[in-house]
N, C-alpha and C positions, 0 to 999 in steps of 0.2 A: 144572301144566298146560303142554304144550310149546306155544308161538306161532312160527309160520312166516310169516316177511314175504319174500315173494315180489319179483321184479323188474318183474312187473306193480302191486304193492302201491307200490315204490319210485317208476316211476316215474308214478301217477297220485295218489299222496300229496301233498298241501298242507303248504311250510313253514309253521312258526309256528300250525299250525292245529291243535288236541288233538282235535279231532272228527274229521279229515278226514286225517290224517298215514299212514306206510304200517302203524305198529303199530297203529294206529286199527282201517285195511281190516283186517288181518291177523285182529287179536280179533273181528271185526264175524263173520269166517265162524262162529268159534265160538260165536258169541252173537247170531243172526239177529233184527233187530227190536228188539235191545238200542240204546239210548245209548250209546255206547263212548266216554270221555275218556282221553286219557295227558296225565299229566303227569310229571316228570321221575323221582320212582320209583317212582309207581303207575299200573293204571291202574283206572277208574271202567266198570262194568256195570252199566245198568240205575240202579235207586234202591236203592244200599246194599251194592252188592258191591264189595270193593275188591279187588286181585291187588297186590303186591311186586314188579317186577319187576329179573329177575338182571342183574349188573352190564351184559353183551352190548346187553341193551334199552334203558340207561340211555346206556350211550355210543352208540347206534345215536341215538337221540332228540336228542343232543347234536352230532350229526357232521350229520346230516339239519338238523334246524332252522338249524345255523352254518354250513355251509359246501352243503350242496345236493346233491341225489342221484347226481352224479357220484361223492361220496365216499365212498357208502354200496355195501355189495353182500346179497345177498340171504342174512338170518341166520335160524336160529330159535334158542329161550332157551326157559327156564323163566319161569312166573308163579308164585307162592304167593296163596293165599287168605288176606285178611289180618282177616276179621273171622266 
């Protein structure tokens, strides 16, 4: 599943925040009404769905939480379904 994190996603995302971050937004469109967590290689839908996310996701999550959305620019990646 391809995820689009937008520059409006970037910059109304919450560091440090798994619910509220810009991959958060990004999945949330795809999954309307879902719980969305990222955490650093998956992210959480709902009760019980997990995704993998490809390496792009993991360093985007890693530049975002460290250093702030200046340093980030607007990506999409692949998810896998991991269960």
């Amino acid at each position: 599943m391809k995820v689009q994190v937008t520059q409006d996603d970037i910059i109304k995302g919450v560091r440090g925040d798994s619910c509220f971050c810009p991959i958060a937004r990004a999945v949330s469109r795809r999954f309307p009404g879902k719980k969305i967590k990222v955490e650093y290689n998956y992210v959480s839908v709902g009760h019980g769905k997990w995704y993998l996310m490809a390496k792009e996701g993991k360093d985007f999550v890693q530049n975002f939480d460290c250093f702030g959305p200046r340093f980030v620019k607007p990506i999409e990646f692949d998810m896998m379904e991991s269960n």
